[in-house]
N, C-alpha and C positions, 0 to 999 in steps of 0.2 A: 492605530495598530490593528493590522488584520487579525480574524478569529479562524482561529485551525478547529476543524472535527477531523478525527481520526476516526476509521474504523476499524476494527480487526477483529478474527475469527480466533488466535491463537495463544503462543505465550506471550507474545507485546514486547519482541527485542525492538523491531525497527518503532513500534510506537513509542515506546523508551528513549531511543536514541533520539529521535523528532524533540521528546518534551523536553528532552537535558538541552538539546540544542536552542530551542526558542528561546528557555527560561532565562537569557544573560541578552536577549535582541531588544532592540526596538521597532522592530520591523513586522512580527508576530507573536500571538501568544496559541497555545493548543487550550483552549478550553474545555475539550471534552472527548471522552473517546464513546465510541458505540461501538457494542458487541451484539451478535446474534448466538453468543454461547454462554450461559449462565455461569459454565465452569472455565473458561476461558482464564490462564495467567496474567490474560493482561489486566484484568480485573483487581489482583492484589497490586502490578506496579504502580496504577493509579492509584487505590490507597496509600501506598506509601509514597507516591510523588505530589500527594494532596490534586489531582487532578479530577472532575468531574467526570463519573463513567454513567451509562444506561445501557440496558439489557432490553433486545425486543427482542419475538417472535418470530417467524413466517409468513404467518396472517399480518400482523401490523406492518409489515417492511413492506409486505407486497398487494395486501387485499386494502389498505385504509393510506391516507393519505399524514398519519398521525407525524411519522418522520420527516416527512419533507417538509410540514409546520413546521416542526421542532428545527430543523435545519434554514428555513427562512428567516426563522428570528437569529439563529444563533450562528451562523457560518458566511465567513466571507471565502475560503477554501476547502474543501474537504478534500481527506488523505486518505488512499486504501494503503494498510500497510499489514498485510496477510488476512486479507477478508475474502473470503470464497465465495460469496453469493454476488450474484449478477445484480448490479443496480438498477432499481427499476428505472422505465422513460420517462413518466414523472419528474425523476429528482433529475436524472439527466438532463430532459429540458428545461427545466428551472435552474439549473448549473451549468452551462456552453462552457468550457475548459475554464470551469474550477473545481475539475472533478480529477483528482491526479494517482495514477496507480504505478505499482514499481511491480516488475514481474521479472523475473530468475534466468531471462536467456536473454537472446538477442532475437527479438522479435525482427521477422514473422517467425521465425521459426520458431519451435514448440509454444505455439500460445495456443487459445482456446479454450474450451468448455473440460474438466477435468484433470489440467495443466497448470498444476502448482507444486511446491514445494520438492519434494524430493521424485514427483512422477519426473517431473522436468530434468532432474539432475539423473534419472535413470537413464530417461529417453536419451541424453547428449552422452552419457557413457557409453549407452548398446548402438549409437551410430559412430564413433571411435572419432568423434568432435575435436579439432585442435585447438578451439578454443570456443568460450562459452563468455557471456556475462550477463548485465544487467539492462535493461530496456524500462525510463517509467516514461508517462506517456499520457498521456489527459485519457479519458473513459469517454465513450458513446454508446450507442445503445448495443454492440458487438463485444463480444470476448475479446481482449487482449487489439482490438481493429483499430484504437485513436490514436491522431496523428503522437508520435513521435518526438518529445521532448529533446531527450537525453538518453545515449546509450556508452556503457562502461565494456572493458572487455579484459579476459582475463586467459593464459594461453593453459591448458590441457596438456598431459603427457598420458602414456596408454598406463603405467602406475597409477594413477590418481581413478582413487576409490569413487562412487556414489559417495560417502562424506566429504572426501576430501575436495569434490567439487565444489558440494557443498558451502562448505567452511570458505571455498575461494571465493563465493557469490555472496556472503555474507560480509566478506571484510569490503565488497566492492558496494554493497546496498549499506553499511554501516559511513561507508565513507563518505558516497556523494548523496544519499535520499536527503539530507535536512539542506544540504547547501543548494541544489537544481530547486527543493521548495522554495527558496530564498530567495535566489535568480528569478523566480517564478511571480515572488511578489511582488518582485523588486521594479520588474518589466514594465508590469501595469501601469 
């Protein structure tokens, strides 16, 4: 059985969806999630999903090599699933695609350096986008740059708010992010 690390910066919907999806597999289990936000949501879903969380820093992610120990002993996968911070090239190269990120459009377009969550569903409203989805994709040492897994897509109309795009890219990362993990493991 593979071991999942997740990371995330936020409330921990797609980490959620990840841990509900393993918990019934034989294929993986999510052992832990990492946060770089003490106050981060996803913090309490782990309590109550009984799943292992840890809390670092700045310094520790990026001046000490403390995580990527921690991630050698304990990860056969790791998941960004709303983590903001750039992975260092350390963990990158000690992980060659098992490093897997899910990002809000259809990359290439709006990806990059300050290009998440709702900047993303702004920038695809103010260019009058007909349609928008999901892009996850193994991680290299570049923003949103590694090759290209899996992409979902989802069509736009000039109605459709910044939520409501939103809301479209979430029922499309709630759908396929645990199953492309799967596929993922499954390949190997």
């Amino acid at each position: 059985m593979k071991r999942i690390v997740i990371f995330a910066s936020g409330s921990g919907s797609n980490a959620e969806n990840i841990i509900g999806f393993f918990q019934t597999k034989e294929t993986a289990k999510v052992t832990h999630v990492l946060t770089n936000n003490e106050r981060a949501k996803v913090l309490e879903r782990c309590k109550r999903l009984e799943v292992n969380s840890l809390v670092f820093d700045r310094e520790t992610f990026f001046k000490t090599d403390e995580i990527l120990n921690f991630l050698k002993k304990e990860a056969d996968l790791i998941i960004l699933a709303g983590f903001l911070w750039k992975v260092p090239e350390n963990i990158v190269a000690n992980f060659p695609n098992k490093i897997v990120n899910i990002h809000p459009a259809l990359l290439p377009k709006y990806g990059g350096k300050g290009m998440y969550g709702n900047h993303v569903h702004k920038a695809v409203k103010n260019n009058n986008e007909v349609e928008t989805g999901i892009t996850i994709h193994y991680v290299n040492e570049h923003y949103d740059e590694g090759a290209i897994v899996f992409q979902a897509k989802t069509t736009l109309n000039e109605e459709d708010s910044v939520e409501d795009i939103a809301k479209k890219v979430h029922e499309l990362e709630y759908k396929h992010y645990p199953k492309v993990i799967e596929d993922i493991i499954l390949s190997e």
